[in-house]
mmCIF file as Biopython writes it, N, C-alpha, C and O atoms, coordinates in Angstrom:
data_model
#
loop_
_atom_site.group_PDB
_atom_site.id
_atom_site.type_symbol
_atom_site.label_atom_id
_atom_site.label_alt_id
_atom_site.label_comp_id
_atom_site.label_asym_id
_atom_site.label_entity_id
_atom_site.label_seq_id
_atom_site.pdbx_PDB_ins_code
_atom_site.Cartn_x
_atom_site.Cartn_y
_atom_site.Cartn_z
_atom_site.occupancy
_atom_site.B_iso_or_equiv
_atom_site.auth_seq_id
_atom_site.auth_asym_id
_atom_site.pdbx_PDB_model_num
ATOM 1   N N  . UNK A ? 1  ? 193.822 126.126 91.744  1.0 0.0 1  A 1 
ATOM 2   C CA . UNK A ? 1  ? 193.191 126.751 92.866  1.0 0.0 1  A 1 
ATOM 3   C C  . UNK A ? 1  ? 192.275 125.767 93.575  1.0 0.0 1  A 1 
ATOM 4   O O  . UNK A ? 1  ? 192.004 125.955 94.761  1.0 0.0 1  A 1 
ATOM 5   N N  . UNK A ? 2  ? 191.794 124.747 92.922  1.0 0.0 2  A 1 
ATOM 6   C CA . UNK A ? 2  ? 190.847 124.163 93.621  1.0 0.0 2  A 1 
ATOM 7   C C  . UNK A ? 2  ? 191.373 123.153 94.425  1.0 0.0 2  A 1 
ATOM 8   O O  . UNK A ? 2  ? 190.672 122.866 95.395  1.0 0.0 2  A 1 
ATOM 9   N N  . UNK A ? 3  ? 192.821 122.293 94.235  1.0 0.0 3  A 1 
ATOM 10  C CA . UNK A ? 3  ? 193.500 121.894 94.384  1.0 0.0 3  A 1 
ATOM 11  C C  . UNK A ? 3  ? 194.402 122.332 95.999  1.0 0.0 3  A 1 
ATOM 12  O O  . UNK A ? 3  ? 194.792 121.598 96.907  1.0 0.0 3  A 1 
ATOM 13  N N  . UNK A ? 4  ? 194.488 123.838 95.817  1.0 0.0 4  A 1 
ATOM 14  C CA . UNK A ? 4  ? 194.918 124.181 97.012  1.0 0.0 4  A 1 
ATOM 15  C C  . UNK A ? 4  ? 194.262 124.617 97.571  1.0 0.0 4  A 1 
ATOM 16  O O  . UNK A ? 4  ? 194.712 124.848 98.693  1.0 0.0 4  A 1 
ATOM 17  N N  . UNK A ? 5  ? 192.583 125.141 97.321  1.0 0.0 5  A 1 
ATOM 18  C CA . UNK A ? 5  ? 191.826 125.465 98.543  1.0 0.0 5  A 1 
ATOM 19  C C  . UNK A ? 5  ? 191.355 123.752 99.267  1.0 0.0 5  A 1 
ATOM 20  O O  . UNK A ? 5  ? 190.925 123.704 100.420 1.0 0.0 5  A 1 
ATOM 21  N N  . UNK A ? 6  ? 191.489 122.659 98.551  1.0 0.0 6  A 1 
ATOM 22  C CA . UNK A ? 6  ? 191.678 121.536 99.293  1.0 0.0 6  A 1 
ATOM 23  C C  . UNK A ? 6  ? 192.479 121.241 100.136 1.0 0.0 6  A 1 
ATOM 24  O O  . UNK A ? 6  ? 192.344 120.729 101.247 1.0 0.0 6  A 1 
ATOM 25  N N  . UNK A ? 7  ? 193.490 121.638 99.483  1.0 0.0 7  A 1 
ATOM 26  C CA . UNK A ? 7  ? 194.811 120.890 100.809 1.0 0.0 7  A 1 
ATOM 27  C C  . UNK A ? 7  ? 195.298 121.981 101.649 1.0 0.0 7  A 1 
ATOM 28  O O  . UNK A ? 7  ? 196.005 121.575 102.571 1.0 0.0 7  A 1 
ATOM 29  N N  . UNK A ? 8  ? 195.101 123.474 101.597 1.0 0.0 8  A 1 
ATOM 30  C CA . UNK A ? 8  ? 194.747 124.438 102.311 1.0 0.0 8  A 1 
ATOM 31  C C  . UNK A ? 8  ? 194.524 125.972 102.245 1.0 0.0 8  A 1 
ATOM 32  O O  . UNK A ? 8  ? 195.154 126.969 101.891 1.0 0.0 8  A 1 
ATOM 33  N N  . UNK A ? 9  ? 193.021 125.585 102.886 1.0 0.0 9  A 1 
ATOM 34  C CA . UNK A ? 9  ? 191.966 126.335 102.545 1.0 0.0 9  A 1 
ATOM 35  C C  . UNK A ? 9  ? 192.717 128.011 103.446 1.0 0.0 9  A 1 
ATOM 36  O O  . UNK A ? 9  ? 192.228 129.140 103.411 1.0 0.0 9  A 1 
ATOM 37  N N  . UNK A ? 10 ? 193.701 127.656 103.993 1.0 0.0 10 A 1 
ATOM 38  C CA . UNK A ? 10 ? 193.894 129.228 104.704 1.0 0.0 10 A 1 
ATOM 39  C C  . UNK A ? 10 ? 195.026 129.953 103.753 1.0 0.0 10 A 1 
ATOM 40  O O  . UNK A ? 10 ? 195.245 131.158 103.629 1.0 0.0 10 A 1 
ATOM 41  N N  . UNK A ? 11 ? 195.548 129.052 103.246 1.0 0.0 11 A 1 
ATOM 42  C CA . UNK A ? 11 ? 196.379 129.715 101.892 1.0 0.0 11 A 1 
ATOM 43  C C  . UNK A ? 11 ? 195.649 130.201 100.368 1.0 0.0 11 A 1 
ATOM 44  O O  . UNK A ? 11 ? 195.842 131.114 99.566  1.0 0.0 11 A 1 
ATOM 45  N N  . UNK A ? 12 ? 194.916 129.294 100.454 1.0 0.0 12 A 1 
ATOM 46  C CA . UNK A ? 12 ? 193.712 129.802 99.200  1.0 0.0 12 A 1 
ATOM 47  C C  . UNK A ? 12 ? 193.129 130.790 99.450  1.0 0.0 12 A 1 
ATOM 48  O O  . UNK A ? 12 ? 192.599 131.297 98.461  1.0 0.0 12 A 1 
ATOM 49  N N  . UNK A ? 13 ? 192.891 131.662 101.017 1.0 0.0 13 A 1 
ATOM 50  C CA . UNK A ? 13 ? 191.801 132.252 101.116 1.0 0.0 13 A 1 
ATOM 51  C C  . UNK A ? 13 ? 192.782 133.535 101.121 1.0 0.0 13 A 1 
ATOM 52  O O  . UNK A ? 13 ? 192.140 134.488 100.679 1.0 0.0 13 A 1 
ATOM 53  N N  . UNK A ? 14 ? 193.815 133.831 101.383 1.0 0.0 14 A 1 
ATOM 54  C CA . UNK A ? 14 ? 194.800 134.987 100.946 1.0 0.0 14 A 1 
ATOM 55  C C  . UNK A ? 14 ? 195.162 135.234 99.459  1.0 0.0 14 A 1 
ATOM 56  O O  . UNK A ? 14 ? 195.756 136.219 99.020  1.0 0.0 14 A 1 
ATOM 57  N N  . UNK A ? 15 ? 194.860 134.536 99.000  1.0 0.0 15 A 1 
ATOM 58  C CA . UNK A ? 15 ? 194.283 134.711 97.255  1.0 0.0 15 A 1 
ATOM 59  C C  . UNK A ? 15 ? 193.252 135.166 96.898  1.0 0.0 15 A 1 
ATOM 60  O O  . UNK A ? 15 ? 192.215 134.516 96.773  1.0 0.0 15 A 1 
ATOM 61  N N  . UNK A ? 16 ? 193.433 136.775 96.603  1.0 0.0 16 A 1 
ATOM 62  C CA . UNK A ? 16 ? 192.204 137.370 96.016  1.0 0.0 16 A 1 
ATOM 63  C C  . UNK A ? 16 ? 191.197 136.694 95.448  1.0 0.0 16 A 1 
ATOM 64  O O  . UNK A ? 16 ? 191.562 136.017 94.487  1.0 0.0 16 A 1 
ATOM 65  N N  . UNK A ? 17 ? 189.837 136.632 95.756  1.0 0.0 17 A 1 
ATOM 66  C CA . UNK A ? 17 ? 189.065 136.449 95.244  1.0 0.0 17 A 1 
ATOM 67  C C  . UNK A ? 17 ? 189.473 135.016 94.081  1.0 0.0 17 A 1 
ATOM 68  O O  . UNK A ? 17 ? 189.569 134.831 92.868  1.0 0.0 17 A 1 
ATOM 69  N N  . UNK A ? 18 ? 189.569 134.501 94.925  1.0 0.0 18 A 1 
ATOM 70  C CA . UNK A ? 18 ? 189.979 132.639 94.339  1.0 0.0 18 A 1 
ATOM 71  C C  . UNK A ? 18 ? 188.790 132.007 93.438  1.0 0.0 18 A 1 
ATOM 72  O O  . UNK A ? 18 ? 188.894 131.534 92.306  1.0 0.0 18 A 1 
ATOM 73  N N  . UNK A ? 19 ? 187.770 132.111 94.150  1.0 0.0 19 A 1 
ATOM 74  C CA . UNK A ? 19 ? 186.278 131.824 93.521  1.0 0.0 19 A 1 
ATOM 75  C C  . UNK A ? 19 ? 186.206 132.309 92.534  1.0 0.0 19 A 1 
ATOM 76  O O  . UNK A ? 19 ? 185.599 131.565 91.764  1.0 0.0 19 A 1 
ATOM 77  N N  . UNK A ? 20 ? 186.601 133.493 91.938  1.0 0.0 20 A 1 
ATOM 78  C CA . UNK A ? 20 ? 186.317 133.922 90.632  1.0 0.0 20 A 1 
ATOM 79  C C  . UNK A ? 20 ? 187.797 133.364 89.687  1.0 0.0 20 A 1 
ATOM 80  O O  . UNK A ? 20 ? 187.685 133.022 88.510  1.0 0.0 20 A 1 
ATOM 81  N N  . UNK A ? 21 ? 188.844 133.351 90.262  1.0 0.0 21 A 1 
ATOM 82  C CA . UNK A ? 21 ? 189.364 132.537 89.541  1.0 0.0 21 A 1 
ATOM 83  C C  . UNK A ? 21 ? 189.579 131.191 88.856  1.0 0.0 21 A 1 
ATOM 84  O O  . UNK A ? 21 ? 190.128 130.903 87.793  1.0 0.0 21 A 1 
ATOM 85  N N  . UNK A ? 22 ? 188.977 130.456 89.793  1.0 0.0 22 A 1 
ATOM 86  C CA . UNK A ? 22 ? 188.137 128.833 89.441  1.0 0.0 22 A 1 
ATOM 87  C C  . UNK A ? 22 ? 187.019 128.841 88.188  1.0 0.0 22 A 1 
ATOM 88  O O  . UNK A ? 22 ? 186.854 128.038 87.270  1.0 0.0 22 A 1 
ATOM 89  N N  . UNK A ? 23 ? 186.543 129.689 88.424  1.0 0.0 23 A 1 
ATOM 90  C CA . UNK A ? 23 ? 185.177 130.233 87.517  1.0 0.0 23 A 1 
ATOM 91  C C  . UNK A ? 23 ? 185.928 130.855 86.354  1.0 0.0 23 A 1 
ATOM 92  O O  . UNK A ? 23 ? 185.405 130.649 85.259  1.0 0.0 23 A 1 
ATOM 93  N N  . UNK A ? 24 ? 186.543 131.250 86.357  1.0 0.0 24 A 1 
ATOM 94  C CA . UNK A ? 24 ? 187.139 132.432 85.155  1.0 0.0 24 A 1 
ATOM 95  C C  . UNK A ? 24 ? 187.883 131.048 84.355  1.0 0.0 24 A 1 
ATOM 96  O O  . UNK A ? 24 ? 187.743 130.987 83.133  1.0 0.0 24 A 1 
ATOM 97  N N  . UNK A ? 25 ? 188.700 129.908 85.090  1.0 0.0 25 A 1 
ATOM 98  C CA . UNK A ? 25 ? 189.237 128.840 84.408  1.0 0.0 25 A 1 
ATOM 99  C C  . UNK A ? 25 ? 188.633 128.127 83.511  1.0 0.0 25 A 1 
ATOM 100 O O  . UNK A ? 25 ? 188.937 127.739 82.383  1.0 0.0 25 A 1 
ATOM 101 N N  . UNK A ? 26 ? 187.221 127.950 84.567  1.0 0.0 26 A 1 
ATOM 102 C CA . UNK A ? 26 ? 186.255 126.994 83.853  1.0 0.0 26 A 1 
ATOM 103 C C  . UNK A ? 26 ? 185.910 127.332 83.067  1.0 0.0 26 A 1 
ATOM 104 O O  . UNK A ? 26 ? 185.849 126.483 82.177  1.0 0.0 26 A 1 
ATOM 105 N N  . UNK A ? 27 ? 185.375 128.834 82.654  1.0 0.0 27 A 1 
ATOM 106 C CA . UNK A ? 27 ? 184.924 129.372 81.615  1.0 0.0 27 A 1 
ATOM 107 C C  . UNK A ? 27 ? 185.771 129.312 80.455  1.0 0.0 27 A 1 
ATOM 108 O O  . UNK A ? 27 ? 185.349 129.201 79.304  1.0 0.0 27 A 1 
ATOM 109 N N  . UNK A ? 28 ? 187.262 129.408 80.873  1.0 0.0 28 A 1 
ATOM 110 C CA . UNK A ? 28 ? 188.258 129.220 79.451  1.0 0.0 28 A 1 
ATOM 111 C C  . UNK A ? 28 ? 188.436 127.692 79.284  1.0 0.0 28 A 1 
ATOM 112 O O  . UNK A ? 28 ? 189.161 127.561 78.298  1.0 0.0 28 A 1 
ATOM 113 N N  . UNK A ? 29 ? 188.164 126.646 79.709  1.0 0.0 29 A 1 
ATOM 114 C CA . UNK A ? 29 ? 188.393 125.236 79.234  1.0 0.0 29 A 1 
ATOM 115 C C  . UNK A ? 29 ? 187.259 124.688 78.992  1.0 0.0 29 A 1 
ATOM 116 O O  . UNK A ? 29 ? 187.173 123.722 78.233  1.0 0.0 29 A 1 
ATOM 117 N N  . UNK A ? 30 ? 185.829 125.422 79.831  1.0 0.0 30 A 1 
ATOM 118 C CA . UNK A ? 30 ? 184.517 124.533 79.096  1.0 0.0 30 A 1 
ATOM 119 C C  . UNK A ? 30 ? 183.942 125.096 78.608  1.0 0.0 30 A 1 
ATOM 120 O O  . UNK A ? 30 ? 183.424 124.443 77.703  1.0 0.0 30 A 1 
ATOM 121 N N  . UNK A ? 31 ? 183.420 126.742 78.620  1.0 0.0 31 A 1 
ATOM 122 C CA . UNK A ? 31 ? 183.125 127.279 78.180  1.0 0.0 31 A 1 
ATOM 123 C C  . UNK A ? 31 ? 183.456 128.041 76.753  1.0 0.0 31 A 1 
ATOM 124 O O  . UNK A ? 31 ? 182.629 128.750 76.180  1.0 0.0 31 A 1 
ATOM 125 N N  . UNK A ? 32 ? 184.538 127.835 76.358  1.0 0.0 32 A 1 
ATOM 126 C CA . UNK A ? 32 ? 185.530 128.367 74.946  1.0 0.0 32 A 1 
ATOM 127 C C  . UNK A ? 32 ? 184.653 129.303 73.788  1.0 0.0 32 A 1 
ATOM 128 O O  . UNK A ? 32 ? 184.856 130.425 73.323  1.0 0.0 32 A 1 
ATOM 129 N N  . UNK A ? 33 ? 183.623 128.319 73.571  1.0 0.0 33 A 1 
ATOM 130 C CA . UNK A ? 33 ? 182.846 129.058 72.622  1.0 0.0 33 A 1 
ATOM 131 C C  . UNK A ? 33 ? 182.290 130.402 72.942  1.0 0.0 33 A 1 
ATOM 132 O O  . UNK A ? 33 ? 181.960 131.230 72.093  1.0 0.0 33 A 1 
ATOM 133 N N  . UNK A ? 34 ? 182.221 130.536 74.076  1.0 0.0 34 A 1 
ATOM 134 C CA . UNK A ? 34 ? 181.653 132.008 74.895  1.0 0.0 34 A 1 
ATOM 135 C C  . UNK A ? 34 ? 182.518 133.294 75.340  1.0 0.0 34 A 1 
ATOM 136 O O  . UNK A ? 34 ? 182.085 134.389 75.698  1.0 0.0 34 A 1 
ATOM 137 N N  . UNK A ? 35 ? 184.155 132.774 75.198  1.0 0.0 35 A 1 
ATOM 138 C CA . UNK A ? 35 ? 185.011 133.643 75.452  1.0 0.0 35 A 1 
ATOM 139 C C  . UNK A ? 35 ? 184.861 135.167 75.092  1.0 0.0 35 A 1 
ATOM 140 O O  . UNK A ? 35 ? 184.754 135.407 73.889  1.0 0.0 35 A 1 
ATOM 141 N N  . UNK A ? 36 ? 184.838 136.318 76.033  1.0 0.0 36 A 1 
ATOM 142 C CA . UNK A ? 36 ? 185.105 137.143 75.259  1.0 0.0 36 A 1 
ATOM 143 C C  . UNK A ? 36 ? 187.195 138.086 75.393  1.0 0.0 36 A 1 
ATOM 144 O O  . UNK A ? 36 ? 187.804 138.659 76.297  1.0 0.0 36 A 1 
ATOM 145 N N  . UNK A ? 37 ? 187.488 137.754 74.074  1.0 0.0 37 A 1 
ATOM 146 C CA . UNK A ? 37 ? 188.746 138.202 74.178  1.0 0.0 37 A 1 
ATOM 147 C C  . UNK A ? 37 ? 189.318 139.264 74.814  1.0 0.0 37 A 1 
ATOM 148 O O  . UNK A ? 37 ? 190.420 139.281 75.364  1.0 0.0 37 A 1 
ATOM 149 N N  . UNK A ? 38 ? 188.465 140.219 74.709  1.0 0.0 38 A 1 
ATOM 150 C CA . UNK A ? 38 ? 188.728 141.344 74.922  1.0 0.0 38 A 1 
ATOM 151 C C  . UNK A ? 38 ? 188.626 141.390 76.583  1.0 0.0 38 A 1 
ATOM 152 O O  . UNK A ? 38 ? 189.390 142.054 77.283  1.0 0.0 38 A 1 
ATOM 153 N N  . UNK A ? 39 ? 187.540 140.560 77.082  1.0 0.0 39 A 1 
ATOM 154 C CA . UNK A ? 39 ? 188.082 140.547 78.696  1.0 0.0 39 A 1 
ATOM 155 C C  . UNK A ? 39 ? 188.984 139.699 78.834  1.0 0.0 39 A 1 
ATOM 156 O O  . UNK A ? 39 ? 189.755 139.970 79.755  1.0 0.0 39 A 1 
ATOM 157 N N  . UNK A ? 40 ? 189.170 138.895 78.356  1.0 0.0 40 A 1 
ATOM 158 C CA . UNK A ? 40 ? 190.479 137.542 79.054  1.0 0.0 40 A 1 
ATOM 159 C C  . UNK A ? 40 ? 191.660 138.638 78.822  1.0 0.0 40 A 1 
ATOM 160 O O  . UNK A ? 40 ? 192.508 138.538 79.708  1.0 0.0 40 A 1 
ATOM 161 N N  . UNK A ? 41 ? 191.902 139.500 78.019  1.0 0.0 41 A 1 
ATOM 162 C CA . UNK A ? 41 ? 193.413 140.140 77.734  1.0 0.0 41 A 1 
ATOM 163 C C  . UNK A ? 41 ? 193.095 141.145 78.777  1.0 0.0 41 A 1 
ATOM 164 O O  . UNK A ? 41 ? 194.020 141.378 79.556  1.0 0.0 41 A 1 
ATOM 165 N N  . UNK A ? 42 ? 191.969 141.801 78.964  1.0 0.0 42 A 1 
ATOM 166 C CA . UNK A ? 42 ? 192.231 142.285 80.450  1.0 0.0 42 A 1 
ATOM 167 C C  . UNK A ? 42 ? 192.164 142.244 81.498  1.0 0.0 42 A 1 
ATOM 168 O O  . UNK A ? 42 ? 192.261 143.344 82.040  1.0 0.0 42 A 1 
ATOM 169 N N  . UNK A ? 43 ? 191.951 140.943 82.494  1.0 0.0 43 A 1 
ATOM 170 C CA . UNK A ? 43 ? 192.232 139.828 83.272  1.0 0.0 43 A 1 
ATOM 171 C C  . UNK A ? 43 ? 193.837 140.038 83.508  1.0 0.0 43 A 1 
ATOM 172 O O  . UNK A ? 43 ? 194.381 140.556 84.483  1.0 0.0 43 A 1 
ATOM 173 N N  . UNK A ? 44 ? 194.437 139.487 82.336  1.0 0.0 44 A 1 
ATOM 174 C CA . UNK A ? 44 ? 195.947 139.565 82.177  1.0 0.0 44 A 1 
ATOM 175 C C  . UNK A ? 44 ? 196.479 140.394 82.321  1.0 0.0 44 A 1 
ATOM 176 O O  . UNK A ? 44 ? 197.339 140.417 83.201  1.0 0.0 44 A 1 
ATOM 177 N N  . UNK A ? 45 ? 196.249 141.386 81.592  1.0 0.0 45 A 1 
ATOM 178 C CA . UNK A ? 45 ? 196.538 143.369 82.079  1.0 0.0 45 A 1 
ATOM 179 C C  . UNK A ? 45 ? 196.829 143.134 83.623  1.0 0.0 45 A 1 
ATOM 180 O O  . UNK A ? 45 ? 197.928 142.912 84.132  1.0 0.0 45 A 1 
ATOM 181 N N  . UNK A ? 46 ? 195.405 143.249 84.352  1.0 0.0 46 A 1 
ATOM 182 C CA . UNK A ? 46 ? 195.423 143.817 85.131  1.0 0.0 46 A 1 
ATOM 183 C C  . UNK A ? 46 ? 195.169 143.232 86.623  1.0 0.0 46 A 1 
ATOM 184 O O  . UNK A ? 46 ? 195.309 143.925 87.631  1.0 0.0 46 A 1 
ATOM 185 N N  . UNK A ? 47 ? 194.767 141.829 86.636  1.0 0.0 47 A 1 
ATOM 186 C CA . UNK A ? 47 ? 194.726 141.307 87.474  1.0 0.0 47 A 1 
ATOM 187 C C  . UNK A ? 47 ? 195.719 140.539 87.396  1.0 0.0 47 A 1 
ATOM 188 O O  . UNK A ? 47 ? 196.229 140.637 88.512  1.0 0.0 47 A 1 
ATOM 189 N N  . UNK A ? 48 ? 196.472 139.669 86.659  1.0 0.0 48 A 1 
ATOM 190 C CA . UNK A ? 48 ? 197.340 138.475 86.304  1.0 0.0 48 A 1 
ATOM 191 C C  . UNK A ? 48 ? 198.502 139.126 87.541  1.0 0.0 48 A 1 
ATOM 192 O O  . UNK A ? 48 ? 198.880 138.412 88.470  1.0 0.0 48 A 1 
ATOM 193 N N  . UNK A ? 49 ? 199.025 140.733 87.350  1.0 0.0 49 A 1 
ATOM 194 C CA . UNK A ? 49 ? 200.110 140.491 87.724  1.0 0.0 49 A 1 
ATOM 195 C C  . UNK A ? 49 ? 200.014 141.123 89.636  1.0 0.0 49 A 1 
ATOM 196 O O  . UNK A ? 49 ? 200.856 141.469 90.465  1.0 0.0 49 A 1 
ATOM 197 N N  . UNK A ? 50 ? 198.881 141.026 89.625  1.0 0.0 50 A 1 
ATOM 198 C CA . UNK A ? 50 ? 197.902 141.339 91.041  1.0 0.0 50 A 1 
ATOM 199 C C  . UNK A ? 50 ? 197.909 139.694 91.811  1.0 0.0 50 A 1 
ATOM 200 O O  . UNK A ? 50 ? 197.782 139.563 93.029  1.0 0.0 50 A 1 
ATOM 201 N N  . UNK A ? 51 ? 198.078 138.524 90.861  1.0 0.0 51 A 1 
ATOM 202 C CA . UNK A ? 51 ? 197.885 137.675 91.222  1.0 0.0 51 A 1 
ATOM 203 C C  . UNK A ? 51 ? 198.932 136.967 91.822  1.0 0.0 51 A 1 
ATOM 204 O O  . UNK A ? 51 ? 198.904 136.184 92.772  1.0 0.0 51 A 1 
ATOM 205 N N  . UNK A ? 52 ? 200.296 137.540 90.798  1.0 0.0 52 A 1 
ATOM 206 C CA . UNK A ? 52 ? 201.908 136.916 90.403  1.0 0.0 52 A 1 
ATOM 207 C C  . UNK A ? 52 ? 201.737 137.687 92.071  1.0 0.0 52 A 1 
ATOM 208 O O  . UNK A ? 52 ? 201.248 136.900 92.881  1.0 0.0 52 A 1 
ATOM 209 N N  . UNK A ? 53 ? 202.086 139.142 92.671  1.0 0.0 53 A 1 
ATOM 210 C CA . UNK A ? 53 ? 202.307 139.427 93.603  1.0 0.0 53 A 1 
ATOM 211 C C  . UNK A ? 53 ? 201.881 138.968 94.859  1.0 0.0 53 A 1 
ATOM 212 O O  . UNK A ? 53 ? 202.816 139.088 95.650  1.0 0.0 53 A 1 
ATOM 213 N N  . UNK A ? 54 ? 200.800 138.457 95.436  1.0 0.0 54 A 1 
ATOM 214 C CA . UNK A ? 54 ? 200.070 137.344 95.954  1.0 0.0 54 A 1 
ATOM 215 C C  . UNK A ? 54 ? 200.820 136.530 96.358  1.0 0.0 54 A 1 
ATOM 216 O O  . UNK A ? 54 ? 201.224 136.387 97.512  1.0 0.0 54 A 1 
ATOM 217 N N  . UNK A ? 55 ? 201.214 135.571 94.880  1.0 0.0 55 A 1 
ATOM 218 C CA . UNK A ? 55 ? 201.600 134.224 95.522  1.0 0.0 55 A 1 
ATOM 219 C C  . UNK A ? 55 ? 203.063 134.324 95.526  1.0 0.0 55 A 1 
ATOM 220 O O  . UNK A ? 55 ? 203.720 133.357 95.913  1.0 0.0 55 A 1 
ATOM 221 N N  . UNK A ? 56 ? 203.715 135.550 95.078  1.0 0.0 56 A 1 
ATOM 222 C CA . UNK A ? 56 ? 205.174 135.665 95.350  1.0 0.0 56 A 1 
ATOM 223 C C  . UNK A ? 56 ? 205.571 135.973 96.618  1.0 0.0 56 A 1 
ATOM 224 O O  . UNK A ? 56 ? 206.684 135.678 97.051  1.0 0.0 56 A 1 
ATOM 225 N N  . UNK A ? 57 ? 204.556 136.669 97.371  1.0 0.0 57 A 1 
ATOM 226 C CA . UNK A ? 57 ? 204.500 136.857 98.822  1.0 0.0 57 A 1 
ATOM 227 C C  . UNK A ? 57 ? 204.076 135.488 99.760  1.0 0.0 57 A 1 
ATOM 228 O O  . UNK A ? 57 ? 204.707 134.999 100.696 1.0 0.0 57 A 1 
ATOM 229 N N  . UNK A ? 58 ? 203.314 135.231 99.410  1.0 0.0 58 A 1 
ATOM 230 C CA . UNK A ? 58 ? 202.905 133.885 100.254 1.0 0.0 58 A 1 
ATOM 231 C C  . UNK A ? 58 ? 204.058 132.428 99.688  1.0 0.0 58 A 1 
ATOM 232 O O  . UNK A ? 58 ? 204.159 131.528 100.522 1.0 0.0 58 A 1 
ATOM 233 N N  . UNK A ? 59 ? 204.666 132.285 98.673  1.0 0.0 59 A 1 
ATOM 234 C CA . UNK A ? 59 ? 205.736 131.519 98.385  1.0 0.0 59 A 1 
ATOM 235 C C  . UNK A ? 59 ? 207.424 132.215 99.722  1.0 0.0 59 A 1 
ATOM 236 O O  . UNK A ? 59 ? 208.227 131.487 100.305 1.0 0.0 59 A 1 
ATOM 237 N N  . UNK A ? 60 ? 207.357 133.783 99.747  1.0 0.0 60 A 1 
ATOM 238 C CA . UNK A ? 60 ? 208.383 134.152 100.242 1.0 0.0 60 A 1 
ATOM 239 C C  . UNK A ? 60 ? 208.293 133.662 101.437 1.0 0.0 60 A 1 
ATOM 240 O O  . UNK A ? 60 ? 209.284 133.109 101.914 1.0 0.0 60 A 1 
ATOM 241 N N  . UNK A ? 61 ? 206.718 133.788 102.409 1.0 0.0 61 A 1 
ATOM 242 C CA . UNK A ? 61 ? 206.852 133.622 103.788 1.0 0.0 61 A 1 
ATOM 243 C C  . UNK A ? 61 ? 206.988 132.261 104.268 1.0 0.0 61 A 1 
ATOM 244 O O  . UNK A ? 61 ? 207.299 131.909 105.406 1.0 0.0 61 A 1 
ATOM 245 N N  . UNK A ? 62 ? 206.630 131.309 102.946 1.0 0.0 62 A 1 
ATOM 246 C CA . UNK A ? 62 ? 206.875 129.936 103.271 1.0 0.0 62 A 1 
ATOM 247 C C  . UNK A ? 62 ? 208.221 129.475 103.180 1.0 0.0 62 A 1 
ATOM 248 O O  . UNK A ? 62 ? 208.443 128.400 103.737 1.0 0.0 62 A 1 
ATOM 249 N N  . UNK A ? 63 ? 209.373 130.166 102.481 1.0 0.0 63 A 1 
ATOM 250 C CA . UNK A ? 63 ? 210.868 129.674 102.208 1.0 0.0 63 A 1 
ATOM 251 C C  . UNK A ? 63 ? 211.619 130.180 103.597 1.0 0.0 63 A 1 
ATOM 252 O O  . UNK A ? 63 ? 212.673 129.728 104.047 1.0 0.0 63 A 1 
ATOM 253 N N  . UNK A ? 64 ? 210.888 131.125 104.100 1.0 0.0 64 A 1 
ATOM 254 C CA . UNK A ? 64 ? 211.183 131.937 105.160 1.0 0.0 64 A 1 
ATOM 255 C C  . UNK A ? 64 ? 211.043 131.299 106.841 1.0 0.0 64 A 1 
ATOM 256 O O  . UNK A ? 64 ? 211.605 131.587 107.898 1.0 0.0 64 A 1 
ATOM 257 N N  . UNK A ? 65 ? 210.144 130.447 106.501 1.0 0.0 65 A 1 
ATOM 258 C CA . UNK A ? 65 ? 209.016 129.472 107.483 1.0 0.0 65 A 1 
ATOM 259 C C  . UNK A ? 65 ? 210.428 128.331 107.436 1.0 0.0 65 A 1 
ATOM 260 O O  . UNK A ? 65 ? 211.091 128.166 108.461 1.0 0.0 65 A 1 
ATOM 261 N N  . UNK A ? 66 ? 210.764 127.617 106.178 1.0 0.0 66 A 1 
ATOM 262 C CA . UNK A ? 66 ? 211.133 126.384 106.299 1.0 0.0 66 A 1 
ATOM 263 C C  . UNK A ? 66 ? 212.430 126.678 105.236 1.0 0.0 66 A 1 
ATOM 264 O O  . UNK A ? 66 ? 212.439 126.390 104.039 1.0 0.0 66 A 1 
ATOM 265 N N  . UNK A ? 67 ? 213.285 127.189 105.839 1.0 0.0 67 A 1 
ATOM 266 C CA . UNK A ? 67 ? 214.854 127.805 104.768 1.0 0.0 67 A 1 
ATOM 267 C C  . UNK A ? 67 ? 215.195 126.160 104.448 1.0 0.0 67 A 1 
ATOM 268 O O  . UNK A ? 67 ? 216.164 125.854 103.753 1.0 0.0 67 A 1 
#
């Protein structure tokens, strides 16, 4: 995410709440010792596939853009 709100920031910003996903990363690679499991598995529940739909839409309008 941080990666593509660099190279573009108008595609990152049609990604729910991106900022908390940067943050939610960091917290699982630097933060580890602080994890709590029980929210990361519901992250996955319930946002993960909130997320998959997102970028399956914004991947469609780009194949669509440039067949």
């Amino acid at each position: 995410m941080n990666r593509l709100v660099r190279y573009d920031p108008d595609v990152a910003a049609r990604i729910g709440d991106y900022p908390r996903i940067i943050a939610f990363r960091n917290l699982l690679i630097h933060g580890y010792d602080l994890i709590d499991h029980a929210q990361v598995w519901k992250v996955v529940r319930e946002q993960v596939p909130l997320l998959l739909s997102q970028v399956e839409s914004i991947l469609q309008e780009i194949q669509h853009k440039n067949p």
